[in-house]
Biopython code that builds the backbone (N, CA, C, O; Angstrom):
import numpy as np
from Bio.PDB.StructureBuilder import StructureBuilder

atoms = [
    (1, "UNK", "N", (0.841, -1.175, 0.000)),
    (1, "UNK", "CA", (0.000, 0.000, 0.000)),
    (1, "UNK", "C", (0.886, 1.237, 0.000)),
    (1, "UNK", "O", (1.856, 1.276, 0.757)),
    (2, "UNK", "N", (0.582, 2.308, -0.861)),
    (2, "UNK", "CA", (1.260, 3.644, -0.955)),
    (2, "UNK", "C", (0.616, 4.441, -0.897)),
    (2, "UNK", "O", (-0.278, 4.560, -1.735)),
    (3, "UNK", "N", (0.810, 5.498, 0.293)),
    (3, "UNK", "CA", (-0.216, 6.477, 0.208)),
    (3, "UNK", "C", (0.928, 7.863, -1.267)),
    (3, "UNK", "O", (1.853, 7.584, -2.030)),
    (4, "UNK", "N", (0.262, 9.092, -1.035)),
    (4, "UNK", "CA", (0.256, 10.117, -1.858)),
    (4, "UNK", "C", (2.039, 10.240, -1.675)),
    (4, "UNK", "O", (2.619, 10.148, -2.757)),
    (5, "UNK", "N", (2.845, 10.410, -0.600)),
    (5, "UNK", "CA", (4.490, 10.306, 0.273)),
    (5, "UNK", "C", (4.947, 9.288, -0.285)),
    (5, "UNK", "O", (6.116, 9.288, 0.101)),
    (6, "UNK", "N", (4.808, 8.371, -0.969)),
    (6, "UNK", "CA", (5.551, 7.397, -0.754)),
    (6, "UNK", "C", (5.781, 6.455, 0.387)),
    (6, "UNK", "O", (6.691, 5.653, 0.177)),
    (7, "UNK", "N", (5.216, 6.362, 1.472)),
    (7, "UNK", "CA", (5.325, 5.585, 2.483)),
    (7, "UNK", "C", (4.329, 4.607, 1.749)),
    (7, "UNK", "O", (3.500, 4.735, 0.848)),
    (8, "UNK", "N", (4.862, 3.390, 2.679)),
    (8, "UNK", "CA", (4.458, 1.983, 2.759)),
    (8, "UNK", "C", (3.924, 0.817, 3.294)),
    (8, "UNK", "O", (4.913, 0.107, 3.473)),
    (9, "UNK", "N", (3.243, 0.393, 3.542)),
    (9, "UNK", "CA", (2.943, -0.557, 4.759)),
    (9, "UNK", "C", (2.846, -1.968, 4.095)),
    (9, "UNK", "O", (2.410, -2.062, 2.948)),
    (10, "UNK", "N", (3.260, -3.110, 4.827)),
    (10, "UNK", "CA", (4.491, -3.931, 4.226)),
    (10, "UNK", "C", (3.323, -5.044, 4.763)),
    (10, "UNK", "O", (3.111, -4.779, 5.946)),
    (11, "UNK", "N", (2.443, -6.253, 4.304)),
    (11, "UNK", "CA", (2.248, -7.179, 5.156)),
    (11, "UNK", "C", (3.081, -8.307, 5.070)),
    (11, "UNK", "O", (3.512, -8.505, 3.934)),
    (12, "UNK", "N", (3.509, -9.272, 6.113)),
    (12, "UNK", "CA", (4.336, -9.943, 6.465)),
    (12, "UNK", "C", (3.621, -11.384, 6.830)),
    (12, "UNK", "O", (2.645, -11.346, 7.578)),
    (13, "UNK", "N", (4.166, -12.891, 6.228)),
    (13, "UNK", "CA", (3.323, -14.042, 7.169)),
    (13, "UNK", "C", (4.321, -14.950, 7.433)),
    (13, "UNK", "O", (5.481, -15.048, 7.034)),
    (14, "UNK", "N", (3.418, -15.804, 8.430)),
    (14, "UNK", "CA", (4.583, -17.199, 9.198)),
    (14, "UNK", "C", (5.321, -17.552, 8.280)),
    (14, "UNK", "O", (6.414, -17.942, 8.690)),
    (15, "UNK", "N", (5.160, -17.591, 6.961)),
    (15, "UNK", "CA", (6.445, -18.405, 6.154)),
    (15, "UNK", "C", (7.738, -17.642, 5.625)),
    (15, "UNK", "O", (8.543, -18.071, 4.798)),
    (16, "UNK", "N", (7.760, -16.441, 6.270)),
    (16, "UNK", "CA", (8.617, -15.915, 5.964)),
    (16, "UNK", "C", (9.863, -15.999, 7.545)),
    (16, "UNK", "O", (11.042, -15.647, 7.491)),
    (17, "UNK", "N", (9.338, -16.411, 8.478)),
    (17, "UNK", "CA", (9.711, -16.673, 9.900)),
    (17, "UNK", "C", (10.836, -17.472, 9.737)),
    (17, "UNK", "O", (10.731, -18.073, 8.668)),
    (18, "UNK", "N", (11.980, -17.779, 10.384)),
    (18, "UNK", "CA", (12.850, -18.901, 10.798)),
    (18, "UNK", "C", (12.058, -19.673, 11.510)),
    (18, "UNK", "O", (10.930, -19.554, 11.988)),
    (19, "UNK", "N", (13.068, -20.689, 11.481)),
    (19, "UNK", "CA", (12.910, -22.578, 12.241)),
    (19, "UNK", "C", (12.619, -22.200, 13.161)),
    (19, "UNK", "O", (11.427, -22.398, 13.393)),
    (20, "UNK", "N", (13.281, -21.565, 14.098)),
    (20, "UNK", "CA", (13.176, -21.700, 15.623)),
    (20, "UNK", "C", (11.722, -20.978, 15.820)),
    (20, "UNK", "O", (11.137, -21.330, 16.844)),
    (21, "UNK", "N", (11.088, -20.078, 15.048)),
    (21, "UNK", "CA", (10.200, -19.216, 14.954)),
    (21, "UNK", "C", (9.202, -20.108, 14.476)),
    (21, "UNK", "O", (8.291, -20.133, 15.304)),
    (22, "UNK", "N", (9.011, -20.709, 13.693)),
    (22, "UNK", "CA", (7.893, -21.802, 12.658)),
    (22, "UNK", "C", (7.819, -22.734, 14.049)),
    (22, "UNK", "O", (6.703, -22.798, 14.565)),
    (23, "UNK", "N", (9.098, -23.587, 14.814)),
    (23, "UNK", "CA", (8.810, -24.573, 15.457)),
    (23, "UNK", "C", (7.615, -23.776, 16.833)),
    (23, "UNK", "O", (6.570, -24.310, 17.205)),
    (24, "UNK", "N", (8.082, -22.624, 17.283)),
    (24, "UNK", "CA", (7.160, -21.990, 18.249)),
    (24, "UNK", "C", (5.997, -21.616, 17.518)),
    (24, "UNK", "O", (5.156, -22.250, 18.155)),
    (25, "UNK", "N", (5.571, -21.218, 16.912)),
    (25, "UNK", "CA", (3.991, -20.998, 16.160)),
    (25, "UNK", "C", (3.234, -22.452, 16.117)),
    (25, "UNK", "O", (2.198, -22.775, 16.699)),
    (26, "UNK", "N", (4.089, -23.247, 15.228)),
    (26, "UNK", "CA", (3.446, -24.752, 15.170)),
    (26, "UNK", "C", (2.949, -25.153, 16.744)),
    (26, "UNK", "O", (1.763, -25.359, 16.999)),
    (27, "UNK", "N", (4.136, -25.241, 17.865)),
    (27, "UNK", "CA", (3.601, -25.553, 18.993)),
    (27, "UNK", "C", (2.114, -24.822, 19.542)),
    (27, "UNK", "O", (1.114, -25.469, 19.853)),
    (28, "UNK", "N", (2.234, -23.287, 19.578)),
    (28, "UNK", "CA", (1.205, -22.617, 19.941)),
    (28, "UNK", "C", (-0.166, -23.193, 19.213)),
    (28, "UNK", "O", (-1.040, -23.830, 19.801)),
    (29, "UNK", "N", (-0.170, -22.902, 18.064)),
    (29, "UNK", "CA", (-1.404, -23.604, 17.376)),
    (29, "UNK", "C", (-2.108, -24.436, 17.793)),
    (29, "UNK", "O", (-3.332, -24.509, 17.688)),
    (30, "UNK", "N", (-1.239, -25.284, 18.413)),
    (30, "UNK", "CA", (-1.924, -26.483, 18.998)),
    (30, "UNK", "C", (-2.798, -26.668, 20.949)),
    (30, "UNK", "O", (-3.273, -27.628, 21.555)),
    (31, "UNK", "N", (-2.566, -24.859, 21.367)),
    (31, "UNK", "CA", (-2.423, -24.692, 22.671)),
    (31, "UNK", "C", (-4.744, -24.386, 22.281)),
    (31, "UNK", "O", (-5.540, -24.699, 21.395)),
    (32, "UNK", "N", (-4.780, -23.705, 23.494)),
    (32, "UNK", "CA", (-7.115, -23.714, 23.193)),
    (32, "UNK", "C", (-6.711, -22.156, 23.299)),
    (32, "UNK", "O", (-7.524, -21.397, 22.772)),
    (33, "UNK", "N", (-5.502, -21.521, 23.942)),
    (33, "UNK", "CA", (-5.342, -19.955, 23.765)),
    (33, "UNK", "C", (-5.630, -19.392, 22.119)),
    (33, "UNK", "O", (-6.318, -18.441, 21.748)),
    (34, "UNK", "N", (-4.770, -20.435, 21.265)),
    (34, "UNK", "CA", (-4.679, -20.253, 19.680)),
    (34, "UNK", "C", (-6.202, -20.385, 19.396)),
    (34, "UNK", "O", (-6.784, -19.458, 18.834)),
    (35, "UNK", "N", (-6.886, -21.552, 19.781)),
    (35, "UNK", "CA", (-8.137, -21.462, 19.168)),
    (35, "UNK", "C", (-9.307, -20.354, 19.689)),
    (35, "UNK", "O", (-10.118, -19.801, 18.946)),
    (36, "UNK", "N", (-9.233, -20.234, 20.636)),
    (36, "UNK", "CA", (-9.886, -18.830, 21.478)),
    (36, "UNK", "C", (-9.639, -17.561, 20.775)),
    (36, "UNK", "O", (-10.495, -16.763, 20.391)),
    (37, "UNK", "N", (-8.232, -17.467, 20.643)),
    (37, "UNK", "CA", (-8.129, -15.906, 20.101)),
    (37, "UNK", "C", (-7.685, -16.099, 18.629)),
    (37, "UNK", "O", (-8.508, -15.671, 17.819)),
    (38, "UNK", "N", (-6.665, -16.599, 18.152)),
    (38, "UNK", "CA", (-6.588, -16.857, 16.623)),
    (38, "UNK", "C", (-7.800, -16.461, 15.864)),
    (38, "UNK", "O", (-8.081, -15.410, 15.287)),
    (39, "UNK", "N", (-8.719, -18.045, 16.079)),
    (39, "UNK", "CA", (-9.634, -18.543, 15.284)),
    (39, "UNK", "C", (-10.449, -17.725, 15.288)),
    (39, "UNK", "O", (-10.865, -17.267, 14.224)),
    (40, "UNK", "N", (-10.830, -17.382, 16.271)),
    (40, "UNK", "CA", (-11.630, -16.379, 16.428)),
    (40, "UNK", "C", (-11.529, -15.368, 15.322)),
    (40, "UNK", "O", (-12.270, -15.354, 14.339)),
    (41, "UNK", "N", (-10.525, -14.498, 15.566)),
    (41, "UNK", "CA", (-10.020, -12.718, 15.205)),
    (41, "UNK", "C", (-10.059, -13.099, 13.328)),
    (41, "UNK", "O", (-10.245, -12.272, 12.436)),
    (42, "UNK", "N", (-9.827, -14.546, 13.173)),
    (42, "UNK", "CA", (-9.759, -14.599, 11.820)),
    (42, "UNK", "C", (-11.212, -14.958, 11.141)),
    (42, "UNK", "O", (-10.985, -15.515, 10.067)),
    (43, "UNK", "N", (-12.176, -14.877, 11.306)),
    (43, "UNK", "CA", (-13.417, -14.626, 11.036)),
    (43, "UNK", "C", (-13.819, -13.728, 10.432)),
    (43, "UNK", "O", (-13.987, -12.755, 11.167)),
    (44, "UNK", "N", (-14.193, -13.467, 8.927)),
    (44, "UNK", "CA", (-14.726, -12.318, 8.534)),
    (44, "UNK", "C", (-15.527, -11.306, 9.853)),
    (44, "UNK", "O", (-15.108, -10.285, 10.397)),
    (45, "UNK", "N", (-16.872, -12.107, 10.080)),
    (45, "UNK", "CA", (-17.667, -11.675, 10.131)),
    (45, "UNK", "C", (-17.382, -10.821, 11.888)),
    (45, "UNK", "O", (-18.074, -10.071, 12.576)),
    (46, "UNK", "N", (-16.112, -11.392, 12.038)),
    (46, "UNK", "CA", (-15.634, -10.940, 13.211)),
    (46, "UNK", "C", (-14.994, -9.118, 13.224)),
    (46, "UNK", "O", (-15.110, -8.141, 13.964)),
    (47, "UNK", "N", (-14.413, -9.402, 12.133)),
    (47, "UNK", "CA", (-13.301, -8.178, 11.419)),
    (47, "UNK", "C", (-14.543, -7.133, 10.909)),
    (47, "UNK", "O", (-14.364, -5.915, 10.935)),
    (48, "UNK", "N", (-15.594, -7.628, 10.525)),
    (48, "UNK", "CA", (-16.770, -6.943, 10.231)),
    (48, "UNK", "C", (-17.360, -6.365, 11.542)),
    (48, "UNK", "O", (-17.770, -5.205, 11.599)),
    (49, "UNK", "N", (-17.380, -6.947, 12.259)),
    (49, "UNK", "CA", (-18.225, -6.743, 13.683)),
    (49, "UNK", "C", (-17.386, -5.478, 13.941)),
    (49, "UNK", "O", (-18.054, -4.464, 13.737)),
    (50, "UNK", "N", (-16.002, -5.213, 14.365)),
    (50, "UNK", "CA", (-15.487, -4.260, 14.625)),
    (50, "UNK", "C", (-15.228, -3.429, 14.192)),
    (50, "UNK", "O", (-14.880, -2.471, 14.881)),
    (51, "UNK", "N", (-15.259, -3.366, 12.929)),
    (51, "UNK", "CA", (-15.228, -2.174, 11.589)),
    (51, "UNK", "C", (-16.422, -1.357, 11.770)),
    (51, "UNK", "O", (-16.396, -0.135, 11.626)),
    (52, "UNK", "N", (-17.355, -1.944, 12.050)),
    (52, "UNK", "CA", (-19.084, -1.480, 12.284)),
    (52, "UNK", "C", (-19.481, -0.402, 13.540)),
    (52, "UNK", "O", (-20.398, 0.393, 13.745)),
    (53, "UNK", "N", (-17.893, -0.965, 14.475)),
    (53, "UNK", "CA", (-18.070, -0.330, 15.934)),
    (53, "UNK", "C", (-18.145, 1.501, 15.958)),
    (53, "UNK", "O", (-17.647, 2.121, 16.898)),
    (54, "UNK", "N", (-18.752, 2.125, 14.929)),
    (54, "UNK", "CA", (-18.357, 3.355, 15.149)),
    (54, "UNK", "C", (-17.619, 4.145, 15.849)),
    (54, "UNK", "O", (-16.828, 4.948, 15.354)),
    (55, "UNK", "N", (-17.809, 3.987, 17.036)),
    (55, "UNK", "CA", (-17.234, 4.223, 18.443)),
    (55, "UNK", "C", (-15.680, 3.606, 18.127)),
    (55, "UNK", "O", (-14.656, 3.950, 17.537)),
    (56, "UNK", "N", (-16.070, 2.746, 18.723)),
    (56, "UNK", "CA", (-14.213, 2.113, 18.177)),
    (56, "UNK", "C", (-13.578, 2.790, 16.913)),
    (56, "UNK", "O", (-12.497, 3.365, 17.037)),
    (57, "UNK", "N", (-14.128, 2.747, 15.870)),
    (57, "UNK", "CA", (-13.241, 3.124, 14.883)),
    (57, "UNK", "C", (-13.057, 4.860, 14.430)),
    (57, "UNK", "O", (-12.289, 5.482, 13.695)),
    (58, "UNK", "N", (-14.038, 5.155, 15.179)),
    (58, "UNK", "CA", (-13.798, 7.207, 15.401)),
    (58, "UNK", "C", (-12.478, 6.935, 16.380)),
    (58, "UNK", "O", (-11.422, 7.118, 15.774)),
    (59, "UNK", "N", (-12.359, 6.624, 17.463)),
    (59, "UNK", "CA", (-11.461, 6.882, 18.301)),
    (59, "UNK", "C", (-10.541, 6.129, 18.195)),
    (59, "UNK", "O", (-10.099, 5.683, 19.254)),
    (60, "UNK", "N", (-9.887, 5.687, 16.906)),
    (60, "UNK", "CA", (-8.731, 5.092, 16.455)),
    (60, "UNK", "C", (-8.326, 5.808, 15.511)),
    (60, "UNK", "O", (-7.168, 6.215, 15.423)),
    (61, "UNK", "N", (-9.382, 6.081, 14.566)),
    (61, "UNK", "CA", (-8.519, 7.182, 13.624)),
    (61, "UNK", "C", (-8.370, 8.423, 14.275)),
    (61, "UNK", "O", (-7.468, 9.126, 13.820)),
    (62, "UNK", "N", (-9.102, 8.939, 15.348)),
    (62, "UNK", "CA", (-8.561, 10.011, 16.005)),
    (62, "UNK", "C", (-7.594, 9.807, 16.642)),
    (62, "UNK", "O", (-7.209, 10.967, 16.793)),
    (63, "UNK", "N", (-6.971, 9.275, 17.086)),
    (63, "UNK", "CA", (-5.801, 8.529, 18.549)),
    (63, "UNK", "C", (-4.868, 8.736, 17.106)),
    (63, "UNK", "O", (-4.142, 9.718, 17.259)),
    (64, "UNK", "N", (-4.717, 8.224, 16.024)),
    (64, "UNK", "CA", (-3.522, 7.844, 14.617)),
    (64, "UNK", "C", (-3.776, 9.523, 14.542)),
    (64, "UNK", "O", (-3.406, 10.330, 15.395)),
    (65, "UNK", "N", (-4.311, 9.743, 13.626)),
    (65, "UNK", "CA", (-4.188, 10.800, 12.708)),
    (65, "UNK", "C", (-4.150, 12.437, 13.680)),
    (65, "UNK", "O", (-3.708, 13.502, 13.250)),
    (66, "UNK", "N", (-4.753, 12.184, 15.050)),
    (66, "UNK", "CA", (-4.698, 13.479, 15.461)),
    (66, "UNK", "C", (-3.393, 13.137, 16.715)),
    (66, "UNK", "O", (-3.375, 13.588, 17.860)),
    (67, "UNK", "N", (-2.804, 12.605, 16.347)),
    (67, "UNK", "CA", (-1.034, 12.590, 16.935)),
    (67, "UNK", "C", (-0.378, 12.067, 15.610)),
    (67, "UNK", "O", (0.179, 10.973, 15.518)),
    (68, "UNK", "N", (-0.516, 13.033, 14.534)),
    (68, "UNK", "CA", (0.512, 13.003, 13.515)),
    (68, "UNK", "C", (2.382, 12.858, 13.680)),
    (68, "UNK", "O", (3.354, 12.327, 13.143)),
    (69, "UNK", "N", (2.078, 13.568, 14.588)),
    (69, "UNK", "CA", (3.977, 14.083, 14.999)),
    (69, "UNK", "C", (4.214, 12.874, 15.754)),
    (69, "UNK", "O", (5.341, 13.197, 16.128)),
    (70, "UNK", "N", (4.026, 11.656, 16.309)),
    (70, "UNK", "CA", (3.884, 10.516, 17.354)),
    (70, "UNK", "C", (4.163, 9.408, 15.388)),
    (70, "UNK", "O", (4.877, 8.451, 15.090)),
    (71, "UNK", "N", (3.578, 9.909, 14.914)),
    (71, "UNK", "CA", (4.033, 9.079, 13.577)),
    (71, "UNK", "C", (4.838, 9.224, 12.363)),
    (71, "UNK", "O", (5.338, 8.278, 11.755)),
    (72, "UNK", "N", (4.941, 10.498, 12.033)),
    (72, "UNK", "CA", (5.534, 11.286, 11.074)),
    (72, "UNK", "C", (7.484, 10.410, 10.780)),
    (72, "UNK", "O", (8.472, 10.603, 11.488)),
    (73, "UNK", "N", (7.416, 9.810, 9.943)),
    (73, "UNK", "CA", (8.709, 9.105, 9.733)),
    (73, "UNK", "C", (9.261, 8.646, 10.634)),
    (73, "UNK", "O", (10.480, 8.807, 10.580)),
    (74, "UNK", "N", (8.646, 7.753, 12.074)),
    (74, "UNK", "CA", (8.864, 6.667, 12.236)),
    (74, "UNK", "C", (8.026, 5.412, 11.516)),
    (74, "UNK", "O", (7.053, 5.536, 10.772)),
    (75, "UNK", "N", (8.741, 4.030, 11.985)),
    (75, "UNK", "CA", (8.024, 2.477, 11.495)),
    (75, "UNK", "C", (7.896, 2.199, 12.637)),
    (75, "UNK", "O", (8.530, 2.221, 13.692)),
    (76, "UNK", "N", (6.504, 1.801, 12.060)),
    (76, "UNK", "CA", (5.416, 1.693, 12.759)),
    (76, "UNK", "C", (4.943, -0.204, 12.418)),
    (76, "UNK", "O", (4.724, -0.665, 11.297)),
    (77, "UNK", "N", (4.904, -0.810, 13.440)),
    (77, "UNK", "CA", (4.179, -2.200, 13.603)),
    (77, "UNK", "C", (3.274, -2.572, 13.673)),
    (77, "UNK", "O", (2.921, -2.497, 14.849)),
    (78, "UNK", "N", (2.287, -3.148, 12.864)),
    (78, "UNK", "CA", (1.031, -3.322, 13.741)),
    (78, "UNK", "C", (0.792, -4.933, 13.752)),
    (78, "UNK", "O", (0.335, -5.557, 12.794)),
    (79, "UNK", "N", (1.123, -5.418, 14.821)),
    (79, "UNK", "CA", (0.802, -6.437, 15.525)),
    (79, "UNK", "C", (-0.653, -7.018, 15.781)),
    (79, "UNK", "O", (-1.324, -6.765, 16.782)),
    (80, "UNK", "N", (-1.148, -8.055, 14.443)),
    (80, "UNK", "CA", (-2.832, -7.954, 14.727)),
    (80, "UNK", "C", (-3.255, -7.819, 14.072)),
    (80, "UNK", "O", (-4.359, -8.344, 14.215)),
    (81, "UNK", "N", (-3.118, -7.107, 12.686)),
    (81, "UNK", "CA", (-3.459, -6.123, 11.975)),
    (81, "UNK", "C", (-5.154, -6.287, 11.594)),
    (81, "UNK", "O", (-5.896, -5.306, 11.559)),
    (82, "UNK", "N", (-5.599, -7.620, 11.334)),
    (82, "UNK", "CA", (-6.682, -7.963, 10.948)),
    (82, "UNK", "C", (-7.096, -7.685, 9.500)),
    (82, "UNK", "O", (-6.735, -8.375, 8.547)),
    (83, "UNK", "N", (-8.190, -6.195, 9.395)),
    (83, "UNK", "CA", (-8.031, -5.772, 8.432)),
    (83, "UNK", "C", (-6.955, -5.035, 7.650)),
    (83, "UNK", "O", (-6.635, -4.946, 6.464)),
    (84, "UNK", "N", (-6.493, -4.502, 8.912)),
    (84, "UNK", "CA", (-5.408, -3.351, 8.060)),
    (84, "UNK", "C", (-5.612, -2.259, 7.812)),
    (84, "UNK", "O", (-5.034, -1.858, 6.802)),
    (85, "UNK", "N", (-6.471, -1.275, 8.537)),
    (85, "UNK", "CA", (-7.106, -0.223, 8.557)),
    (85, "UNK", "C", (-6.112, 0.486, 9.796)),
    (85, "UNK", "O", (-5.734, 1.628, 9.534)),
    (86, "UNK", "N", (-5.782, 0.063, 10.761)),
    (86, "UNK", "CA", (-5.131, 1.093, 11.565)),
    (86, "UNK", "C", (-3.770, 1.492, 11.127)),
    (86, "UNK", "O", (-3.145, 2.541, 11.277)),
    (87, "UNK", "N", (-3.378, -0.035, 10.333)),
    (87, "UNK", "CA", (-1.811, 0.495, 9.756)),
    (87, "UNK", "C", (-2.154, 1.411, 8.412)),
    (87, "UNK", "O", (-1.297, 2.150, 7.929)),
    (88, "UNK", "N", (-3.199, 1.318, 7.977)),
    (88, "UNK", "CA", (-3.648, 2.192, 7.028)),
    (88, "UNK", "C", (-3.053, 3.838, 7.392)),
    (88, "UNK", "O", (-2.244, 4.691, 7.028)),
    (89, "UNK", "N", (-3.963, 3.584, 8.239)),
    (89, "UNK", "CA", (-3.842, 5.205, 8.897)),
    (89, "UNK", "C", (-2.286, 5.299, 9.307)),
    (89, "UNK", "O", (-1.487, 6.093, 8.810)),
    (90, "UNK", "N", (-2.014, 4.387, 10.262)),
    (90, "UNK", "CA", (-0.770, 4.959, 10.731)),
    (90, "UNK", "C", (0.277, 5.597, 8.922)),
    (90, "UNK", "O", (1.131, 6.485, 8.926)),
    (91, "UNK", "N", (-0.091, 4.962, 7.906)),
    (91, "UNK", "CA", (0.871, 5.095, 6.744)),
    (91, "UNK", "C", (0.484, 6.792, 6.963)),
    (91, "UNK", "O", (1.264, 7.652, 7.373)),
    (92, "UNK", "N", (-1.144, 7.006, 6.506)),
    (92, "UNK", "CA", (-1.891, 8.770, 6.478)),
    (92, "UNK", "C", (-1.071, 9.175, 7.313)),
    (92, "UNK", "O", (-0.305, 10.068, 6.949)),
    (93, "UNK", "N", (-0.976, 8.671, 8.636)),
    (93, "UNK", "CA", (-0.743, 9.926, 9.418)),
    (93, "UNK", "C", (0.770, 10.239, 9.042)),
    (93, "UNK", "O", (0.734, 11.461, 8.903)),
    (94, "UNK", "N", (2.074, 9.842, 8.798)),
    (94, "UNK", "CA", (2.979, 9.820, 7.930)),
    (94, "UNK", "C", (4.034, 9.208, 8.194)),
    (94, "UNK", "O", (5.160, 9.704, 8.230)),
    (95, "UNK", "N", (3.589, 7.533, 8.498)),
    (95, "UNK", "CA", (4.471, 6.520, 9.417)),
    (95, "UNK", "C", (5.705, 6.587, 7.709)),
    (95, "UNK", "O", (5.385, 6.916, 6.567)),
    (96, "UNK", "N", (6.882, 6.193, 8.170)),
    (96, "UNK", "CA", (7.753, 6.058, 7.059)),
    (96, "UNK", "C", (7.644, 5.079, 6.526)),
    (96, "UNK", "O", (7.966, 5.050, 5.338)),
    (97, "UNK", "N", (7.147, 3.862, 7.172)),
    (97, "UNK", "CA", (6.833, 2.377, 6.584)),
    (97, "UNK", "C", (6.486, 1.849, 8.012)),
    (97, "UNK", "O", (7.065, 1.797, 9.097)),
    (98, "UNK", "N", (4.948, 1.384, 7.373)),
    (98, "UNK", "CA", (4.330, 0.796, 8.131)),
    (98, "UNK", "C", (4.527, -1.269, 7.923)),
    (98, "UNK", "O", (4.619, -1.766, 6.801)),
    (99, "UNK", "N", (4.551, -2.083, 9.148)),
    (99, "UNK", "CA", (4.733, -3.736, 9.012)),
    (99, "UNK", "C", (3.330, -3.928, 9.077)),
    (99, "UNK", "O", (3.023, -3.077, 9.912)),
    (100, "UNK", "N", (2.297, -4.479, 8.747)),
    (100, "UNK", "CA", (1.002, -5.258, 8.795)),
    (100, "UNK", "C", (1.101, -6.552, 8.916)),
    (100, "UNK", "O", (1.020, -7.370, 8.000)),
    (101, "UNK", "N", (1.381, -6.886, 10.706)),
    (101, "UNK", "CA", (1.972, -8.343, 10.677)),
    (101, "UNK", "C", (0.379, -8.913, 11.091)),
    (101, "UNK", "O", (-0.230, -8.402, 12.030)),
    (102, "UNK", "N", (-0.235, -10.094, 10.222)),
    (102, "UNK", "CA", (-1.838, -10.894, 10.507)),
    (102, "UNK", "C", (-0.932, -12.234, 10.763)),
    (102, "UNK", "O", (0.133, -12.388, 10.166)),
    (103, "UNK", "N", (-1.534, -13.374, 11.876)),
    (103, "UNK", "CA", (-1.305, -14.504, 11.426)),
    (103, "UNK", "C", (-2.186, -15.252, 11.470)),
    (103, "UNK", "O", (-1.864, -16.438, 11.396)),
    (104, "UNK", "N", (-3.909, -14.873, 11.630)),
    (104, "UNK", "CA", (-4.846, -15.399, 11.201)),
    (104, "UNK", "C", (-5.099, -15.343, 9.796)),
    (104, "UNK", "O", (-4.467, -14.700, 8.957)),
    (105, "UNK", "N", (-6.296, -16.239, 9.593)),
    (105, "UNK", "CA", (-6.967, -16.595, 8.184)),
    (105, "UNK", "C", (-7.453, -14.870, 8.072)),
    (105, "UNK", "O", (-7.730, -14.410, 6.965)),
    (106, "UNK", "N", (-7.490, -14.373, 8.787)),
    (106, "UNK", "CA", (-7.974, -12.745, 7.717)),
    (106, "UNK", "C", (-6.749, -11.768, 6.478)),
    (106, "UNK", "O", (-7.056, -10.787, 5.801)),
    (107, "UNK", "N", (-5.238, -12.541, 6.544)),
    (107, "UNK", "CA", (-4.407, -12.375, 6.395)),
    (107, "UNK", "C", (-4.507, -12.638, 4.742)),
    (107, "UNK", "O", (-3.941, -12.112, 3.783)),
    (108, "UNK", "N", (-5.674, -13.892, 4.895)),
    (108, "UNK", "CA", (-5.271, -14.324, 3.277)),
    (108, "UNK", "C", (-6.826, -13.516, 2.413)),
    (108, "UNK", "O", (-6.960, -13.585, 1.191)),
]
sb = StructureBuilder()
sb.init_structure("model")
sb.init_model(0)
sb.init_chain("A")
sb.init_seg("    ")
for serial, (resi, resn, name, xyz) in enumerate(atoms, 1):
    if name == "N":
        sb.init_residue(resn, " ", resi, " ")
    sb.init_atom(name, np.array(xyz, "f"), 0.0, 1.0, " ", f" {name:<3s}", serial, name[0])
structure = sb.get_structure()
């Protein structure tokens, strides 16, 4: 993604990870934490549910975009990303390169 600057926001997945990194994910997967929150968050209709939250999503793009200078050419992570709407913003507000790390099914 490129906004109007040239900044970037980069998404990233498990297969790009090292061994030692793949062998810890594989283990987790298999833990009821992974299926609780993973499985979950990777649900459309889940990623929908929170997009919908008005409330939630006014006071995220306000929190990003109205602390521009908190973003302005640093990189910026977003851990979670889901849809990809907050690293969105963080790119607007004028992150230098944004990571969009998902490792649920909303990723694909």
């Amino acid at each position: 993604l490129h906004n109007k600057s040239h900044r970037s926001a980069v998404a990233c997945n498990p297969s790009a990870m090292g061994d030692d990194a793949r062998a810890l994910s594989a283990a987790f997967e298999k833990t009821t934490e992974y299926a609780n929150y993973f499985i979950t968050y990777g649900f459309l209709y889940h990623q929908k549910q929170m997009l919908e939250d008005h409330s939630r999503m006014v006071s995220y793009r306000n929190a990003i975009l109205g602390n521009r200078e908190r973003f302005e050419d640093k990189v910026v992570l977003d851990v979670g990303t889901g849809s990809g709407v907050l690293a969105i913003w963080a790119a607007q507000a004028g992150a230098r390169k944004v990571y969009a790390v998902e490792a649920t099914d909303a990723a694909k």
